[in-house]
N, C-alpha and C positions, 0 to 999 in steps of 0.2 A: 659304074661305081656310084653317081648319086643315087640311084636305085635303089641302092644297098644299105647309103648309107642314109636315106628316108625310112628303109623298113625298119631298120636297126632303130631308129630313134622314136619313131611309133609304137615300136614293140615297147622299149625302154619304157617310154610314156605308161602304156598300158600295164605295165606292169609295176611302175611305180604309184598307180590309179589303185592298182589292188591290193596294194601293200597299204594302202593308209588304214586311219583308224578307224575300229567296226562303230556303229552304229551302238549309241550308249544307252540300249533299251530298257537296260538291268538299272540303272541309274535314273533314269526316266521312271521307271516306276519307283523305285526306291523316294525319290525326289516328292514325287506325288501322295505318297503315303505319308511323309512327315509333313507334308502340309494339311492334310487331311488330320490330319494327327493334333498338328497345332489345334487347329479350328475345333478340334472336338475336344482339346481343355480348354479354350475360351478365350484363344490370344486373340481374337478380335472383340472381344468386351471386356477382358477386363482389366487388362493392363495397357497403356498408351506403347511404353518400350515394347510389350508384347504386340500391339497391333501394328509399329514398325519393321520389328524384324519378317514379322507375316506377310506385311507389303514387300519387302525387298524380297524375301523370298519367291512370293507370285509373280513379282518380276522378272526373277533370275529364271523359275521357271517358262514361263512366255519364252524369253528372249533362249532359253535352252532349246525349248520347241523348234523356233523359227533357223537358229541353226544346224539344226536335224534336216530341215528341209532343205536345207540348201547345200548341205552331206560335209558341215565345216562340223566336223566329227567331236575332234578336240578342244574348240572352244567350247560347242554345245556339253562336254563331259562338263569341262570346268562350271558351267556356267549351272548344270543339273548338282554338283557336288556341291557350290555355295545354294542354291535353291535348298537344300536337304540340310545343310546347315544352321541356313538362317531359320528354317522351321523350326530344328530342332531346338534351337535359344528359345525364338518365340513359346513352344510347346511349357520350356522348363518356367522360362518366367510369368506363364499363366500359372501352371503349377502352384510356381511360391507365390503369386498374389490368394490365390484358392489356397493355402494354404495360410495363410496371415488372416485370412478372414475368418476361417475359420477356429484359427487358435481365439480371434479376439471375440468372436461370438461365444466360443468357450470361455473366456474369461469372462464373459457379464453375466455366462450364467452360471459358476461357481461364487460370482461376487454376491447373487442374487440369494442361494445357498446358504453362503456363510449369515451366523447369525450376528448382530451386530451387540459387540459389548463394547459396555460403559469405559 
């Protein structure tokens, strides 16, 4: 009967091994692209908030990775979803500094334009 009931709970084991959660590849890249994405509006020059959230990001990324290897599935998603999130902020708030700069480069040269009256 121990026999039995050793198989029985190995089996159990292994099958509750296989039931956990897959492997968050889709997420992993997703994560990677919006950091990629930050970096290519400029959240590492041109806005300090924008080069924070890009560091948390790279972090969340990293520490995503490293629970992949270790097959902690769930934390690693969590951990790829804030990655692609804090990109994401980063991404927007380079955006709007590239965008403030640009309205006000615009405005010095409409100021430049107008002609000046008495």
């Amino acid at each position: 009967m121990p026999i039995v009931r050793t198989s029985f709970v190995l089996v159990f084991s292994l099958l509750a091994g296989c039931a956990g959660r897959p492997t968050p590849v889709d997420q992993l890249a997703a994560s990677q692209a919006a950091v990629r994405g930050a970096e290519e509006a400029g959240a590492d020059k041109l806005d300090p908030e924008a080069q924070l959230y890009l560091k948390l990001a790279r972090e969340a990324l990293e520490k995503g990775k490293s629970q992949m290897e270790v097959d902690d599935n769930e934390r690693a998603d969590r951990s790829l979803r804030k990655a692609e999130a804090d990109a994401e902020l980063a991404r927007q708030l380079a955006r709007r500094q590239t965008s403030r700069t640009q309205a006000e480069e615009a405005k010095k040269n409409l100021q430049k334009l107008k002609p000046v009256t008495p």
